[in-house]
Each structure stands twice: as C-alpha cells, then as structure tokens.
N, C-alpha and C positions, 0 to 999 in steps of 0.2 A: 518379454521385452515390453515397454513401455511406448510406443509412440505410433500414430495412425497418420497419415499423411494423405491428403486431401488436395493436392495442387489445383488441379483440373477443377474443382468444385467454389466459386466465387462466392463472396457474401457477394448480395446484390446491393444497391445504391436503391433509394427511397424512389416509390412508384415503380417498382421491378425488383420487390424485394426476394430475397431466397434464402436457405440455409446449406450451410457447407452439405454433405453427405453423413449424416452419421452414425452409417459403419463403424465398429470397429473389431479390429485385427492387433495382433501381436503387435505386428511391426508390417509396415509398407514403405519401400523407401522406390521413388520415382526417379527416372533417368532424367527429369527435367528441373531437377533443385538446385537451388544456385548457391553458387561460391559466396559465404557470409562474411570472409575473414577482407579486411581492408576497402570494408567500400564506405565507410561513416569513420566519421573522425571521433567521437563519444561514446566505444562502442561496450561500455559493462555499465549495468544497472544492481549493484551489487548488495543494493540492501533497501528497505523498504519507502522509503521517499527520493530514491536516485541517489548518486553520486555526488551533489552539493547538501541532499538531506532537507530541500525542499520543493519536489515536485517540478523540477524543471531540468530541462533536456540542452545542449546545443550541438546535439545530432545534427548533420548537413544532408544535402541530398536525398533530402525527404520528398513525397510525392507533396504537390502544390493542391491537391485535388482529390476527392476519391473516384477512382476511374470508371465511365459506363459500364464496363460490362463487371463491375462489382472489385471490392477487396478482395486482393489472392490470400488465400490461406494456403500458408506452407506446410502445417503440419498441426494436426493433434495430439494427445494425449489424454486418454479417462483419468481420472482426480478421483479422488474420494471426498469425503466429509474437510471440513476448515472453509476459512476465510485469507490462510496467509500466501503473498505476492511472492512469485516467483522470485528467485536473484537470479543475476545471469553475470558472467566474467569467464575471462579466456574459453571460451566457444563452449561452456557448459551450462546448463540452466539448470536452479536446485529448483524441487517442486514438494513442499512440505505437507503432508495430508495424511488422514486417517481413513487407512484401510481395515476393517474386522474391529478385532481391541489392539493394532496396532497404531506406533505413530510412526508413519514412514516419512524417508528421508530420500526422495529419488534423484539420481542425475542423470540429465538429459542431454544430448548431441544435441548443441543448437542448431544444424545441419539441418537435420533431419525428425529431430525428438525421439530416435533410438535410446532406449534404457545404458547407462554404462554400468552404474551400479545403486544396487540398494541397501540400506540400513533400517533396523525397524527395533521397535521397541517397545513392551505392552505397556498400554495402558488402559487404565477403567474412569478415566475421565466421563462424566455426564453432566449435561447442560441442563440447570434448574429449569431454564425456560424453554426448553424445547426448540434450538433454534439449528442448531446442530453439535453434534462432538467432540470435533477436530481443533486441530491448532488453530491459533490466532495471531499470534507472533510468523512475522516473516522470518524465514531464512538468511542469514548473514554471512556473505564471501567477504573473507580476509587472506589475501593472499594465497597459502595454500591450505586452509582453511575454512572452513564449515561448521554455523553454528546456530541449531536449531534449537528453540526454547517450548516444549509443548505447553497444552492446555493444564497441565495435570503437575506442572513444576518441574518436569524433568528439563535440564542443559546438558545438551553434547554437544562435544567439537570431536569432529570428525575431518580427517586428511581430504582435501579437495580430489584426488588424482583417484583415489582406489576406495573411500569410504569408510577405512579402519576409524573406528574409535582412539581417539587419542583421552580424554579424559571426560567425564559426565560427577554432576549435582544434583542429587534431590532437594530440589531448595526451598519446597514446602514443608519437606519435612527436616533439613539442618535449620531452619531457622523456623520452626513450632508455627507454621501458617493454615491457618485454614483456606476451603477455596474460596475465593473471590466470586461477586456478582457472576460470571461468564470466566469464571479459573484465569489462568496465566493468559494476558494481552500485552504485555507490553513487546516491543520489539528489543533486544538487546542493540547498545550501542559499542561499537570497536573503535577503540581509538586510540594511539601511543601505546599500543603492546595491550591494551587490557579489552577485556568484555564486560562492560559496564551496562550491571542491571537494576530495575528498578524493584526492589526486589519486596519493602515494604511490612520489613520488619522495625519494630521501634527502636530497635539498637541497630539495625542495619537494615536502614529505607532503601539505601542505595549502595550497591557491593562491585567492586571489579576485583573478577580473576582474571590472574595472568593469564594469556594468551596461549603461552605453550606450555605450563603445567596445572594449571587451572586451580592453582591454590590462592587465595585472598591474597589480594593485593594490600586493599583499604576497606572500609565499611564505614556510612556514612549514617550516624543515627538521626531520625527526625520519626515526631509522630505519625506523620502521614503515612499513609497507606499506599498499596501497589495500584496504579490505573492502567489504564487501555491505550494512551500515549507512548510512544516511540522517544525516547531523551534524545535529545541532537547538541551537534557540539555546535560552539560560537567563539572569536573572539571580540571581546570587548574591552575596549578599550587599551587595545595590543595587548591582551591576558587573554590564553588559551580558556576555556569554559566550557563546562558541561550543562546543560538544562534540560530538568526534569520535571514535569509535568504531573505533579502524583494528584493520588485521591480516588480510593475505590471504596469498597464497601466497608463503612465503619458507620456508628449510631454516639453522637451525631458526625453529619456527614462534615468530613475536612478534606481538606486538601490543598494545592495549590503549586506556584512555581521554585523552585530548589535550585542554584546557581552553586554549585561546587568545581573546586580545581579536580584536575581530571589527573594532577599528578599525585595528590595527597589524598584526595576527597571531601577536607575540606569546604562546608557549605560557606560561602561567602556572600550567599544571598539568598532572602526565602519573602513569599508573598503570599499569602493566602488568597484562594478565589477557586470558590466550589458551589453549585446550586445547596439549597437547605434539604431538598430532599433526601430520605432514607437512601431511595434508589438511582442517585445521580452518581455519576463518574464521570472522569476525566480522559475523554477519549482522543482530543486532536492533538498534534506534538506542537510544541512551541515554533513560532516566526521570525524568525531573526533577520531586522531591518536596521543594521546598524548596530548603534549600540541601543537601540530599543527591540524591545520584544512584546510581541504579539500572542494571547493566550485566550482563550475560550472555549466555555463549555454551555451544554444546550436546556439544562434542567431548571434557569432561573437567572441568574447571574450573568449569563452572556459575556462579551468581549469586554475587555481591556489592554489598552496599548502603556508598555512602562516605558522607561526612561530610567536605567541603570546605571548608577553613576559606579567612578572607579572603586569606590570600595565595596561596589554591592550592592548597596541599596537600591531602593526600586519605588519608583515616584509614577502612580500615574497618571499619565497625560491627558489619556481620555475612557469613558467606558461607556460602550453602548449593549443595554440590556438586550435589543432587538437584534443583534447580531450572534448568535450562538449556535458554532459548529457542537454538531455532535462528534463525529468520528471522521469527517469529512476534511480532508485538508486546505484552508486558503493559502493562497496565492498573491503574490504582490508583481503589480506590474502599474508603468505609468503613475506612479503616486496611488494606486489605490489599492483595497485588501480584494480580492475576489474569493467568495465563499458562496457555502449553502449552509443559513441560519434553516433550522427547525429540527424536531425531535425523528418524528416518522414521515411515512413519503407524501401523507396527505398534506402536511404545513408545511414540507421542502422547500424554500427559493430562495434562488436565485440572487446575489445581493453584491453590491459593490459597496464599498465604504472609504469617503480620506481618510488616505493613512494622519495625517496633519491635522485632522479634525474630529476625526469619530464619526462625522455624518454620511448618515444616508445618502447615496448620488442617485441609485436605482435599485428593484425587488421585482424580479420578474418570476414567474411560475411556468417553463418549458414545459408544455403539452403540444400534442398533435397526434392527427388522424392517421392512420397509416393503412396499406393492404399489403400484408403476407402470403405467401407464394408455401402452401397447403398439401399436401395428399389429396386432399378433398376438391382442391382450386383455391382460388384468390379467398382472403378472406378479412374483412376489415377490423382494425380493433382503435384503440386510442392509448397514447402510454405517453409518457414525456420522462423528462430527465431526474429529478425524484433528488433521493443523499444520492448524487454524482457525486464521481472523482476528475477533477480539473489534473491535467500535465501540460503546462507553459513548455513552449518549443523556444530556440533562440529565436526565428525569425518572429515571434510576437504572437504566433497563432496558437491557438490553445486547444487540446483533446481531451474532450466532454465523456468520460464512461459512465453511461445513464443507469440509474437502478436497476434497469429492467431488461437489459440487453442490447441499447443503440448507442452505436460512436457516432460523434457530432465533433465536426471543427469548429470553434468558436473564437472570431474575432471579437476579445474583450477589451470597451474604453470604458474611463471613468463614465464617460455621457449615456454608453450603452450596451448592448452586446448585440452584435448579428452575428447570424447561424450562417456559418460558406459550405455546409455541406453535412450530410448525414446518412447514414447506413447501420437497417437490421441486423445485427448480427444472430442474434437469439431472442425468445421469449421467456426469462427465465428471471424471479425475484431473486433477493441477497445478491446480486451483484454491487458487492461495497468494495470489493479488493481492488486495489489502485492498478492500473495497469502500469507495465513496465515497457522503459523501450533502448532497444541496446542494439547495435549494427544498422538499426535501419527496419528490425523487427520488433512487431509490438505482440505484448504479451500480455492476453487478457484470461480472465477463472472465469466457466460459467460454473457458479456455485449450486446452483439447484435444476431439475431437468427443467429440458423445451419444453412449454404448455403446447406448444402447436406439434412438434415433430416429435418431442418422446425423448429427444437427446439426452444422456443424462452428465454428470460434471463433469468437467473437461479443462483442459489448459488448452490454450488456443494459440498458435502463431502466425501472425499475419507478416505481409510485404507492406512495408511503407516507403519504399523505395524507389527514387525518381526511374521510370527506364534505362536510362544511357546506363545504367550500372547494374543491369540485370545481361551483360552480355556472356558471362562464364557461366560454364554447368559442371556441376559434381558428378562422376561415372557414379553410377547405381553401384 
C-alpha cells in the first residue's frame, strides 16, 4: 500500500522549526483524520496549473495563518524519481513517478493516502544531465479519466475507478523523435473530448487524441519543436483557443507561441520568441490576460506581452528582456505579472512587472536565516525562496513553495511584497513541482532527500483548513 500518515507530527512555524516523522510504513491510517469531502467549495486540482490553468485557487475556508504549534500533515506517501504534480478530483489523488525502470501510475485516497490502485510500465528513460529519471509531465483527470505522459514518450489513459488501461502511444517513436533536452515535459492538455499534445514533430507539433479511443483527432504541422510548457486553452475574442508554447532542442534554437482552434487544429496564430542559445527551451506555459498573452523564457529573450487580435495575429505590446521565467509560473494580480525572472537559484527573484507597461515595479531576492530542530539539536542554516512556485488564493494571498523546502504566505502588491508568515517544511533541493490545492488540502513533492533528517521523496498532504471545519472524524 502506498501511504504513511503522520497526523500527530506538525511541520513547525519558523523559530520552532521541526519535521514531520519520517517513518515509513505500508500504510497507517489514524482514528483522528478528518472528513475531506464538502468542507471547501473548489475542491479538485485536476491537472497541472489548477482548474482555471493558471495557478490560482478560490478555495474558501482556508487557515488565515499558519498555526503555533505548526502545519498538520495529514498524511504521506514515499515517491520516487520525477518532478510531476499530483492531480486530485473526486477524493482521489494521481501521483506519477518512477519506481526501478518503471513509470508508475499511483492512486491515492485523498482521506488518508492509502494505495487504491497501480499501473506501471517500463521504461529505460535517462537524464543526459543527471538530474533525475522520472516523469515531468503532470498527470491529467478528466472525468473518468487518467492521463499520464512519461519521460520517455509513452501516453496512457487509463480508467479513473480501477486503473485499467483504456488505450496508450509511443509517440516518440509514431512520430520518428528523438529525446528532447530532459525527454517528454510538456503536460498534456484535455479539452472538448481531446488530449491535446505538444508533441513536436514537423508534420505534427501538435496532435489531439480522442479522448476515449485515442485515435488522432487532428495534427497540427509547424517547425517548432516539443518544450517543457503545459498548452492551456483561452478564449479570445469569444473564439475557443488553444496555446502552445513550443521550442525544445533543435540547432538553431526556434520556438515560440502557436494559437490553434482546438476543434480543427487549425494554427491561427504563431509568434516566434526563444533565447539564441543551443540549450534554451521553453518551459513556462502561456498567461492569458484577456485577449493578450503573456510568454517567457529565461535564456535570453525574456518576457513579452501580445496583443492578439481576432484573426490571430499577435502585436506586441511590450517586452522586457529582464523578466525571464524559466519554468516557474507567473501570476497576474492587481494590474501586475508576479514571477521569478532567472536561470538557477543563485540569480532567482523575485519581480513584479505592469502588466500595461512592461516595467519594473520591484526585484526582491527572499533569503533568511533560519534554526532547524536536528537529531543532533537546533541547528542554523540560511536558505530563501530561489525558482519558487507562486499559487494566488481568492482572497488575494498568495502560497510561496520555495526551492528548498519552505511555504511562505505572501502578501503581493504592485508597490511590494511582505512575507505574513512562513514554515520549514523540509531541507530538500528540486523542489520545483507546483503545489496543489483541493478540499482545503495542500499537496506538496519533496523531490530529493532531507539534508538534515535523511527523509527521502515523498508526497506530502497538509491541512489548510480553517478549524470550525475540522469538526468530523473518519472511523479508522
């Protein structure tokens, strides 16, 4: 079985840091876990940027605060190798990773993180650069539904309820690809019956299979190559739309934004914008502010905001070289973009930008001193927030997952940002995978082990949830 539960065991609040227990067991399920089903109004996180497909929540009854005696962890689960974000809908959570030379496919009781079922499938996937050799693509709920895209080009969709295989693509090798920089990243997108991928073949950049026989729907030709971006839909200008972000490893390096009808595939709109380098790629997924879109990458080129008019075309408005996410997604709030412009964790910050303008408002660099609660005792180190993942809440407040292992709440204005509160969770680098948040529970990867405690990967679920709504319990 798959899940280790930890109730009793608090991350601690900064100045009284701690970490969960980490034991692990089969399975441990606690007489004191609570009832998940109907206490948040926003309750499925179903695919890799949330349920709007940009990083933004309006979950209710959320905690105002992280509590003295620490965030409760409801339950763990060991992970293996990947970087991809859990999905969560109707009280199950997919967790995609690689165990041995397999690429597993687990689902989880959001209850509890009990195993209900697994699917696996070999692969001999290897990371040119040593970073690790797991998926990178998040997992995809659609209805009843499951659609995992590994590192190594394999797509299956598999039955939400029981795990059966329903239909699978080797789609490096139907369409004659070699691996990519870091193999298969894009996330697949579900939309109107199809599984629309970025797939980055010259006769077919971009492909949707049907949904429930998985046979080609459409195929979209264009030079560009596959990237590490997520396509997200839009409409503009009351025209359904798909946007695709390509541009992985080709010499010289292309890429750019792809605006196709999502019923024909159809590109009706295409922009070029890619660093010159060999080894850049196109990792953030497109920002849809209207009918303008927001696009960046971190190898040279940086930001530009368009202006897409009805037939397509793409004008842009402004571009600022100093603003370049890598794989990091921004966020739009109060008229402004909020990101982390920089390559690695050393040049990482912090940045606010008019959306109206392109300029600079602020460029901050989160650091701080902290003491960790040790085997050994207290012990001090310094770490700050590094390629963070930003998740905007409805009420305005925003959830910092820091490279390194600390959640921070951040109150972000155009004028500036302060920090309302922050908690250790781990000591652990590659934490890049966005967290997710569904019921009221947040769902964070620690991707590589604790430096301090030894812990090693894990899916984490925490309680975000105000009290007055932790008053039911689940029988053991």
């Amino acid at each position: 079985m798959g899940g280790v539960c930890n109730p009793a065991n608090p991350v601690r609040p900064k100045h009284s840091r701690g970490v969960a227990n980490p034991a692990h067991k089969n399975l441990f399920i606690a007489a004191s876990l609570l009832l998940l089903s109907g206490l948040s109004h926003a309750g499925d996180w179903p695919t890799l940027l949330g349920p709007t497909y940009d990083m933004h929540s309006t979950e209710t009854n959320l905690l105002r605060a992280f509590p003295a005696g620490g965030l409760r962890l409801v339950w763990s689960a060991p992970k293996g190798d990947g970087y991809a974000a859990p999905a969560i809908a109707s009280g199950k959570v997919i967790l995609f990773h690689r165990l041995g030379d397999s690429a597993t496919v687990d689902c989880l009781d959001a209850r509890d993180g009990h195993r209900l079922w697994r699917f696996s499938s070999p692969t001999a996937y290897r990371d040119r650069y040593g970073y690790n050799h797991g998926p990178r693509c998040s997992p995809v709920i659609a209805g009843d539904a499951v659609f995992a895209y590994g590192a190594d080009g394999q797509l299956h969709c598999l039955e939400l309820e029981t795990g059966k295989l329903r239909w699978q693509h080797d789609v490096l090798k139907e369409f004659k690809l070699k691996q990519n920089f870091f193999g298969v990243g894009s996330t697949p997108l579900v939309l109107e019956g199809k599984v629309i991928v970025n797939v980055g073949a010259p006769e077919a950049a971009v492909v949707a299979f049907d949904l429930r026989t998985g046979k080609i729907a459409w195929r979209a030709a264009d030079a560009w190559g596959p990237s590490y971006a997520t396509p997200v839909p839009a409409t503009l200008h009351g025209q359904r739309r798909v946007l695709v972000f390509a541009g992985g490893e080709s010499e010289p390096a292309t890429g750019g934004l792809l605006i196709l009808d999502p019923a024909s595939g159809k590109i009706t709109g295409r922009f070029p914008w890619r660093g010159r380098r060999y080894e850049s790629v196109n990792g953030s997924a497109p920002v849809v502010i209207g009918h303008q879109v927001f696009i960046s990458e971190c190898y040279g080129a940086g930001g530009v905001l368009l202006d897409v008019g009805k037939d397509g075309a793409c004008q842009p408005v402004w571009t600022n070289k100093d603003f370049g996410t890598h794989f990091m997604q921004a966020v739009v709030k109060d008229g402004a973009l909020f990101g982390v412009d920089g390559h690695g964790p050393g040049d990482a910050f912090l940045v606010a930008v008019d959306v109206k303008t392109g300029r600079e408002l602020w460029r901050e660099k989160p650091m701080w001193p902290d003491t960790v609660q040790t085997p050994a005792g207290p012990r001090e180190i310094t770490t700050g927030a590094a390629r963070c993942s930003l998740l905007l809440l409805g009420d305005g407040r925003c959830l910092c997952l820091g490279e390194y292992g600390d959640l921070l709440w951040l109150d972000l204005h155009p004028q500036a940002y302060r920090e309302l509160g922050r908690i250790h969770l781990f000591l652990a680098g590659d934490s890049w995978t966005p967290p997710a948040l569904a019921d009221g529970l947040l769902y964070i990867c620690q991707n590589k082990r604790d430096a301090i405690h030894g812990t090693p990967p894990r899916l984490l679920c925490f309680d975000l949830r105000q009290p007055a709504t932790l008053n039911q319990k689940v029988s053991p």
